[in-house]
C-alpha positions in Angstrom: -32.9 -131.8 -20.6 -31.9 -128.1 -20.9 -30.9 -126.7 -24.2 -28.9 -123.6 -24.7 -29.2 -121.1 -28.3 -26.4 -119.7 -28.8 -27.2 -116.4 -31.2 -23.7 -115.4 -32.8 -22.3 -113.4 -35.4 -19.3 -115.7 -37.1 -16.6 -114.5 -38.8 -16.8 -115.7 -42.6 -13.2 -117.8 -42.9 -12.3 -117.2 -39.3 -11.8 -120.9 -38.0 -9.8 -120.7 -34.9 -11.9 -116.9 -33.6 -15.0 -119.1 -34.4 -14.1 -122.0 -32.6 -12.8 -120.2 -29.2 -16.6 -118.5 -29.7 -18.2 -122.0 -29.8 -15.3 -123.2 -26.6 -16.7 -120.0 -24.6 -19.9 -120.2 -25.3 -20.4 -124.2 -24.6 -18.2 -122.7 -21.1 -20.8 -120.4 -20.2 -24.1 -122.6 -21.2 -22.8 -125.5 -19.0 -22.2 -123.4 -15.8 -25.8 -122.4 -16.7 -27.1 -126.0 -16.8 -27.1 -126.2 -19.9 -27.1 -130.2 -21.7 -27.0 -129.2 -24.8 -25.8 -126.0 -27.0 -27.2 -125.0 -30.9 -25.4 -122.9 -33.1 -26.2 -121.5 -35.8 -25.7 -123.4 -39.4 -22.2 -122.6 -40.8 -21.0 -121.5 -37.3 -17.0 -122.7 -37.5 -17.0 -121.4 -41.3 -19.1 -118.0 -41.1 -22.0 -117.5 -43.1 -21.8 -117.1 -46.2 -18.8 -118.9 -47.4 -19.5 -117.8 -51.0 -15.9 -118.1 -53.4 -14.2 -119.1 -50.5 -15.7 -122.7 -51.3 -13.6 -122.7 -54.3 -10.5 -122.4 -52.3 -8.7 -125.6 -52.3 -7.1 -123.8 -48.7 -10.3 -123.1 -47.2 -11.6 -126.5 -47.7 -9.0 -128.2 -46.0 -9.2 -126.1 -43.4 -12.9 -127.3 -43.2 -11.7 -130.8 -43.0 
């Protein structure tokens, strides 16, 4: 079993620019051999969310 840790900077509120982050990333690890890939916590949301968890729009993005 080969795990890959990915070390990345997210963008706090930036959904879609994390996710094509976590797409090329998973990409890159699995050409590597990689089985597995771990994130950081927070990774599609950026770290940290602060008032944007009081944003009824950024919680349904969440979702």
């Amino acid at each position: 079993l080969r795990l890959a840790l990915a070390q990345v900077n997210s963008l706090v509120g930036g959904f879609k620019a994390n996710a094509e982050s976590v797409k090329s990333i998973c990409t890159q690890a699995r050409k590597m051999g990689a089985d597995i890939v771990l994130f950081p916590e927070l990774m599609l949301t950026g770290y940290p969310p602060e008032d944007l968890l009081f944003k009824k729009s950024f919680i349904e993005d969440c979702r």
